[in-house]
N, C-alpha and C positions, 0 to 999 in steps of 0.2 A: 443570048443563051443564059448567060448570068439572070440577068433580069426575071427571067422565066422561072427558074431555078428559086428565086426568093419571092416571087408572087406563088409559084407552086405551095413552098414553106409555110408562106403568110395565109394563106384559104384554109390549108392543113390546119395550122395552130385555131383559126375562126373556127372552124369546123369540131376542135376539141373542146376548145374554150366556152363557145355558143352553142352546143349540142341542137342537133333538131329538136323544132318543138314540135308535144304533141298534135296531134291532128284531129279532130270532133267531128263525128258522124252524128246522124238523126234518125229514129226511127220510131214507126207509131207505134201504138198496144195494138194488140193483135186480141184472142179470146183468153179467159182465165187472168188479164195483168201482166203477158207474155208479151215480151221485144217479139216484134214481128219483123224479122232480119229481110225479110221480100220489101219491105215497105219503107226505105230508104228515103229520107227528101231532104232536099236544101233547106240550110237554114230559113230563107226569104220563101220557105214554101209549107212554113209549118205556122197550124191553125191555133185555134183557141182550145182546142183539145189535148188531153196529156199526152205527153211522150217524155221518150229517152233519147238522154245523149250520150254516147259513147264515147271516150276517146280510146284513142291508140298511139302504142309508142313508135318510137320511129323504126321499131321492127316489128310491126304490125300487131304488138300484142295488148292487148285490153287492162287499162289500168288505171279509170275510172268509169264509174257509172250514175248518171243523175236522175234521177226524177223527176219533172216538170207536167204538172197539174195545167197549164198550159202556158202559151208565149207571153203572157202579160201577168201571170200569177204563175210564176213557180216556185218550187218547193226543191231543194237541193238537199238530195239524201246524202252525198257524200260516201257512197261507198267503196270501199278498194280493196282490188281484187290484181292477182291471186295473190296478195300477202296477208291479209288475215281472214280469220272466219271467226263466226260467233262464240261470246263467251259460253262458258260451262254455269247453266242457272238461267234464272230467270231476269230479264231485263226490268229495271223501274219503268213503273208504266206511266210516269209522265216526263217521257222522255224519250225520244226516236234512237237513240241510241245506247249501249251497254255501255252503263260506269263499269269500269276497273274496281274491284275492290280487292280483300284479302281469300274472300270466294271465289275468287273470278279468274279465268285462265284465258288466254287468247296461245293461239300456236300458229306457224309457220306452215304456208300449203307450200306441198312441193313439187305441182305440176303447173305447167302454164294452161289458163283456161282460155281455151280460142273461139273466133267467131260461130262456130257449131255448134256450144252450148248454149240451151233455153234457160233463160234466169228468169225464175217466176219471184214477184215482188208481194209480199202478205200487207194485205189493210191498206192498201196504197203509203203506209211509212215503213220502210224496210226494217224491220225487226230479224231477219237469217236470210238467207240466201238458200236456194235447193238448186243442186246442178243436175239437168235432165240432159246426159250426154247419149250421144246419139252415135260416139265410136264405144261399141262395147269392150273393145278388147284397152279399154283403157279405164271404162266404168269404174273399176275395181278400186283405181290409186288415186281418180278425181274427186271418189264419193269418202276418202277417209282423210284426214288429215293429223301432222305430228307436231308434235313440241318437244322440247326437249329442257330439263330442270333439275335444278339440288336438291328437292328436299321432295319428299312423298309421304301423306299420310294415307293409311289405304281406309281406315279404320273411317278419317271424314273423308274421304273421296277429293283431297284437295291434292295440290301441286302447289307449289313456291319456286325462285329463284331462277326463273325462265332466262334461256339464253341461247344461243347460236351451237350448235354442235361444237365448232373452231373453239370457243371460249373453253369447252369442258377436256381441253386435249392436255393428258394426264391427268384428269380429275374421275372420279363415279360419277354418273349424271341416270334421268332417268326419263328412255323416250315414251310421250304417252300418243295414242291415236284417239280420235274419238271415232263415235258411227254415225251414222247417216243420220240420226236425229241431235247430232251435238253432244252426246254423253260420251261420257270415259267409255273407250271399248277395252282398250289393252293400254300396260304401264309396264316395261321391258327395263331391267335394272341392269346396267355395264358398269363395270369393276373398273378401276386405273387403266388398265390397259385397253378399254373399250373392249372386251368382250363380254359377252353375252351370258348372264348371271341364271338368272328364271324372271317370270315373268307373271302378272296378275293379269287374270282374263274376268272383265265383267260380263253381267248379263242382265239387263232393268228390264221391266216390267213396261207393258206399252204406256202406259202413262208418266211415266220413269220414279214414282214413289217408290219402288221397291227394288232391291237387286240381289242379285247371289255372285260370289266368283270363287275362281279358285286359284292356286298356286303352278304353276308347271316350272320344273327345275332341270337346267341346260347343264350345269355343270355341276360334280361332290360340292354341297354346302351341309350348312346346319339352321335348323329352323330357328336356332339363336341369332342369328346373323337377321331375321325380318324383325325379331322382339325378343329382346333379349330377358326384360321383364316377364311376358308370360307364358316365355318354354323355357323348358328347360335342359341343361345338358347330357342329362339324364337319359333322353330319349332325345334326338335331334338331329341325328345324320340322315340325310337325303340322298338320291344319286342322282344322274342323270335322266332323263323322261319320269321321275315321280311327279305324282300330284299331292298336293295339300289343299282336301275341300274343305270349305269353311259355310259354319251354321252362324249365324250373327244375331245378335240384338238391336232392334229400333236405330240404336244410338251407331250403327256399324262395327263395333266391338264382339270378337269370335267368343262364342259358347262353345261349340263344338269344333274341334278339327282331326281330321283322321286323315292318315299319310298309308298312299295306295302306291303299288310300285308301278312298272310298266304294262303290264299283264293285268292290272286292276285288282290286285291282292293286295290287302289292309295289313301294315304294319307296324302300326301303333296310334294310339287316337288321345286327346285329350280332351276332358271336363274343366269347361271356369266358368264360375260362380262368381256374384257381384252381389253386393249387398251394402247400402249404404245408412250412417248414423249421422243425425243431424240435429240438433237443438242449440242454446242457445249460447252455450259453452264450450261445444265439442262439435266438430265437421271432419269426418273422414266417409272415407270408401275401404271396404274390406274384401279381399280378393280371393279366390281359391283355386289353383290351378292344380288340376288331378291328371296323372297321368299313366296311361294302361296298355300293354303290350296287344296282341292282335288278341288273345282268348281272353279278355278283359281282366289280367291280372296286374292289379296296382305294383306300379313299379317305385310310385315317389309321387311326392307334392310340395305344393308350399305357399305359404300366405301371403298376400302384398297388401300393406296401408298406406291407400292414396290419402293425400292434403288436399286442403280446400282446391288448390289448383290442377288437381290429377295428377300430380305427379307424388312418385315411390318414397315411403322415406323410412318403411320397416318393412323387412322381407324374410318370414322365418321359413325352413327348408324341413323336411321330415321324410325317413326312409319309408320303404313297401310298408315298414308294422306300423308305422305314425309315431315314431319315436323321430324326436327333437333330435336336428346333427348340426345345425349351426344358422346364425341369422348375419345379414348385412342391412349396415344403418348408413344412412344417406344422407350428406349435408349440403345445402346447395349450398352457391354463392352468385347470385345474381348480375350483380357489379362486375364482376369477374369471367364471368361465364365460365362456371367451374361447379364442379362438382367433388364431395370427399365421399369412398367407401371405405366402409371398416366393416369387416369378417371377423365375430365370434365365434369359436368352436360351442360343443354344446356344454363344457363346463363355465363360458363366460368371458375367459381370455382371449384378447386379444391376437390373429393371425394375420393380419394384413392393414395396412390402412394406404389407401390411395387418392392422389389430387388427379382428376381426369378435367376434360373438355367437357361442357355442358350445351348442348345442343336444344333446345327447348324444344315441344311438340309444336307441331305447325297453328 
């Protein structure tokens, strides 16, 4: 009985220790570049023509996929599924696969994809992946996928500092999904406490050169809180269900934005202006952010001078009549990741001067 007892143990611990290994299926191209899941065959029974192989884990789930041009010239695409899906952008095209760069975003699918999905392969070198699921009531969560990140620019359309939900626990983080062609669809910002902030909804163009989005807000904020530089406090309180649609320039930077409440009534809207001076001595950007109550009555404005590197380092402020009421000057420090503000009133004197954190733009 003993004995039994520590051989039982000893298989046990092999069994942890040596986990099962995957297992390799075969199967031909079917029409379109399509696994053809009817068309199964032994290794020792596959030809000089392309196919796939599939493996599966030891709970039957799909977690490579190859491409084989045939049994004596193949081509191993290497793809793995369901943990990533394709970057955000366009791949180099001399290369089957997507580099990583400061562009590029990969995200985490969060459904298991099983033997009932048709994975169609483009150009015979896998450049995306397309899932034609065949359970619809599941279509919806196969066909979107999330990530989750620190840092968000909405203005370039990028993400940084990707990580595990787990990692962001007490942190803000910011979950994105794409759509079914690989674009940003939706960017969902949660606060310390992992609730639910508002939200950036895009919408691209079928080609994907062009997009529009807007703003939807879950909980009281202030349109300071997405850019503190070019609103202002003046006008900025949101509620819950308001939108902030947004007019943009080439570059993705808002021209126009007007804040609509739940009902679709406009409650205040703002103008920025961009104009830039450049020769051989002098590099700035000069900004102008206007801002007008629902019957177009100027409420306040104020100026911003970007540096060669976009960022703020003179910001003059001015009531409804355009009279001057105070500026803040901006010092970086690089080395430090710091930033100084100092607040003039409009005689000149000094009101505040502060050392903050310096976050850089993405």
């Amino acid at each position: 009985m003993r004995l039994f007892k520590i051989t039982t143990i000893f298989l046990l611990l092999c069994g942890y220790i040596f986990p099962q290994q995957d297992t390799t299926r075969y199967f031909l191209i079917g029409k379109n570049n399509k696994i053809d899941w009817n068309e199964e065959r032994l290794e020792d029974q596959l030809t000089r023509n392309p196919y796939y192989s599939v493996s599966y884990s030891a709970v039957n789930e799909i977690v490579d996929i190859q491409f084989n041009k045939g049994k004596k010239n193949r081509l191993l695409s290497f793809i793995k599924i369901p943990k990533w899906v394709p970057s955000f952008g366009k791949s180099k095209k001399d290369t089957p696969f997507p580099i990583q760069s400061p562009d590029t975003v990969f995200v985490d699918r969060e459904v298991i994809v099983t033997v009932h999905d048709t994975i169609r392969i483009h150009n015979q070198i896998p450049q995306s992946i397309n899932f034609i699921v065949k359970d619809t009531t599941n279509k919806k969560d196969i066909a979107h996928s999330k990530g989750y990140f620190g840092k968000w620019d909405p203005y370039k359309v990028r993400l940084k500092e990707r990580n595990t939900i787990e990692w962001f626990y007490k942190k803000p983080y910011y979950e994105a999904q794409l759509n079914k062609d690989g674009r940003i669809k939706r960017v969902s910002y949660f606060d310390n406490s992992h609730v639910l902030q508002y939200i950036w909804n895009f919408k691209w163009s079928k080609k994907g050169g062009r997009y529009e989005y807007f703003i939807t807000f879950i909980q009281n904020n202030r349109l300071t809180e997405i850019d503190p530089i070019l609103f202002s406090n003046m006008l900025s309180d949101v509620r819950p269900n308001w939108i902030a649609r947004f007019k943009t320039r080439r570059d993705g930077r808002p021209e126009d934005v007007s804040i609509y409440d739940e009902n679709g009534i406009m409650y205040y809207w703002y103008k920025i202006s961009y104009k830039m001076t450049k020769d051989k001595f002098l590099y700035f950007e000069k900004i102008r952010s206007s801002y007008f109550r629902s019957d177009s009555t100027l409420s306040g404005s104020h100026l911003i001078y970007n540096n060669k590197d976009q960022h703020p380092y003179e910001i003059y402020h001015f009531n409804k009549n355009g009279e001057y009421k105070q500026a803040t000057f901006i010092d970086y420090w690089p080395s430090l990741n710091e930033l100084q503000k100092t607040v003039h009133d409009s005689s000149g004197a000094v009101k505040s001067r502060r050392i903050m954190e310096w976050n850089p733009a993405l």
